[in-house]
N, C-alpha and C positions, 0 to 999 in steps of 0.2 A: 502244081504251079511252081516251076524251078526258078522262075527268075528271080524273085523278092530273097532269095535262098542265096543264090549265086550272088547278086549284090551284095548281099550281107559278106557272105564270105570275103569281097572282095574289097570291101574297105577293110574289113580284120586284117587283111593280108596287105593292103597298104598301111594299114598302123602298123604294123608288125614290123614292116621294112624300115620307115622311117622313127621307129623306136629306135634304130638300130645307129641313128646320126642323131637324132632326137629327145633323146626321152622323153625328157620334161614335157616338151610340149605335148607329145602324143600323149603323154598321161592325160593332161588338162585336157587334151582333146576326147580320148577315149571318156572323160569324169561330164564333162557335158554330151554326148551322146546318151550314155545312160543315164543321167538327169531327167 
C-alpha cells in the first residue's frame, strides 16, 4: 500500500520547502505532528 507512504513523504517534503522561508513555524509544525 504506497499511498499512506507517498503522503507522508509529501508533507516532509512540503516542510522541508517551507523550512526553507520558514522555520520556526515548520518546526512547531513538524513538533505537533509528532506529538
Amino acid at each position: 500500500d504506497l499511498k499512506p507512504l507517498q503522503a507522508t513523504t509529501h508533507a516532509g517534503y512540503s516542510h522541508f520547502r517551507a523550512s526553507k522561508s520558514q522555520p520556526k513555524l515548520t518546526v512547531k509544525k513538524c513538533k505537533k505532528m509528532a506529538a
